[in-house]
Each structure stands twice: as structure tokens, then as C-alpha cells.
C-alpha positions, 0 to 999 in steps of 0.5 A, spaced: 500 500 500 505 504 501 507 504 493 500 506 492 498 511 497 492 514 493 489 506 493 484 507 499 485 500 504 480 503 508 474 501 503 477 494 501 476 494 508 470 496 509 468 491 502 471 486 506 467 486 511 460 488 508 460 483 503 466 478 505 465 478 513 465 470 513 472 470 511 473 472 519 468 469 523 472 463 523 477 461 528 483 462 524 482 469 519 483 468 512 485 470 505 482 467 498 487 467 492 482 461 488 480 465 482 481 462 477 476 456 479 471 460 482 470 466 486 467 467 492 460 471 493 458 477 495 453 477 501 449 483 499 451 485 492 449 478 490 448 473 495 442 478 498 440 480 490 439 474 488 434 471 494 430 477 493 430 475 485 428 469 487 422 470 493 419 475 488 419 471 482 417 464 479 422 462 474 422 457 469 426 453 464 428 458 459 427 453 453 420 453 454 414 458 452 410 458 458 409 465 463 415 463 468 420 460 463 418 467 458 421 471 465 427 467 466 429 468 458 428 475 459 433 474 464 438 470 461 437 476 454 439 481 459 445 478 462 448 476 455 446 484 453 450 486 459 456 482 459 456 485 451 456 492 453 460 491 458 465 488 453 463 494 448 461 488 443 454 488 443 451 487 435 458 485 434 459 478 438 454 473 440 455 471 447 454 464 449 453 461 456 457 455 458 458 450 464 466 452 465 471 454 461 473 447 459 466 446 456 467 453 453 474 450 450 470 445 448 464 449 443 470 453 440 474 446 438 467 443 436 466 449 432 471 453 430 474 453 422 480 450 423 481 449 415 487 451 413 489 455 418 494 454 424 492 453 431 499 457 435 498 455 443 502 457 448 508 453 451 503 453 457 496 452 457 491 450 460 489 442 460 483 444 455 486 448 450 491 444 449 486 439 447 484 444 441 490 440 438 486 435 436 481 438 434 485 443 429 489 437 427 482 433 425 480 439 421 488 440 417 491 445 421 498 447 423 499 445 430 505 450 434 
């Protein structure tokens, strides 16, 4: 912090306690560092938002065409605009929710015109891109 004197540590304190608090409710304090596999929830900003959305609301399948799955639809719609907005890609690009970023690797391999192209891959990648390999060699691309 010393390096970064206008970095306010007293609102991360405060972001800490309100929506993190339980990170120091246990017999040993904590520090959470995974995030590359998965985030810890905020208690108010989503934890909080979310039970209220789902107290209110009846959500149902969003594939069918009945009132409840209609109103989870909506919901799904306004998500993918607010990732692509976020991302100033709205009308450019198409927003597609997976599973994990291992099934997300997965669509792309599944899916991507490697034909005649090359696939260039980092001397260390994750397990499932390094499984695009296979698809691009099925496909006739270089692989580097």
C-alpha cells in the first residue's frame, strides 16, 4: 500500500467486511487467492440480490414458452446484453453461456474453422486448450 498511497485500504476494508465478513468469523482469519476456479460471493451485492430475485419471482426453464420460463429468458437476454456492453461488443459478438471454461474450450474446438489455418498455443496452457490440438489437427491445421 505504501507504493500506492492514493489506493484507499480503508474501503477494501470496509468491502471486506460488508460483503466478505465470513472470511473472519472463523477461528483462524483468512485470505482467498482461488480465482481462477471460482470466486467467492458477495453477501449483499449478490448473495442478498439474488434471494430477493428469487422470493419475488417464479422462474422457469428458459427453453420453454410458458409465463415463468418467458421471465427467466428475459433474464438470461439481459445478462448476455450486459456482459456485451460491458465488453463494448454488443451487435458485434454473440455471447454464449457455458458450464466452465473447459466446456467453453470445448464449443470453440467443436466449432471453430480450423481449415487451413494454424492453431499457435502457448508453451503453457491450460489442460483444455491444449486439447484444441486435436481438434485443429482433425480439421488440417498447423499445430505450434
Amino acid at each position: 500500500l505504501r507504493a500506492y498511497p492514493a489506493y484507499d485500504a480503508a474501503k477494501i476494508d470496509a468491502l471486506r467486511k460488508k460483503e466478505y465478513g465470513r472470511l473472519d468469523q472463523s477461528s483462524a482469519p483468512s485470505v482467498y487467492l482461488d480465482y481462477t476456479g471460482g470466486s467467492l460471493y458477495a453477501e449483499h451485492a449478490q448473495l442478498e440480490a439474488f434471494t430477493d430475485l428469487l422470493k419475488a419471482s417464479v422462474l422457469g426453464n428458459p427453453h420453454s414458452i410458458n409465463p415463468t420460463s418467458q421471465a427467466s429468458d428475459a433474464l438470461v437476454e439481459a445478462a448476455r446484453e450486459a456482459v456485451a456492453e460491458h465488453f463494448h461488443a454488443a451487435g458485434e459478438y454473440e455471447v454464449i453461456f457455458s458450464q466452465n471454461a473447459s466446456n467453453a474450450v470445448k464449443l470453440v474446438g467443436e466449432n471453430y474453422p480450423f481449415h487451413g489455418g494454424a492453431l499457435l498455443l502457448l508453451s503453457d496452457n491450460h489442460n483444455s486448450v491444449n486439447g484444441l490440438r486435436e481438434y485443429a489437427k482433425l480439421a488440417g491445421a498447423a499445430v505450434r
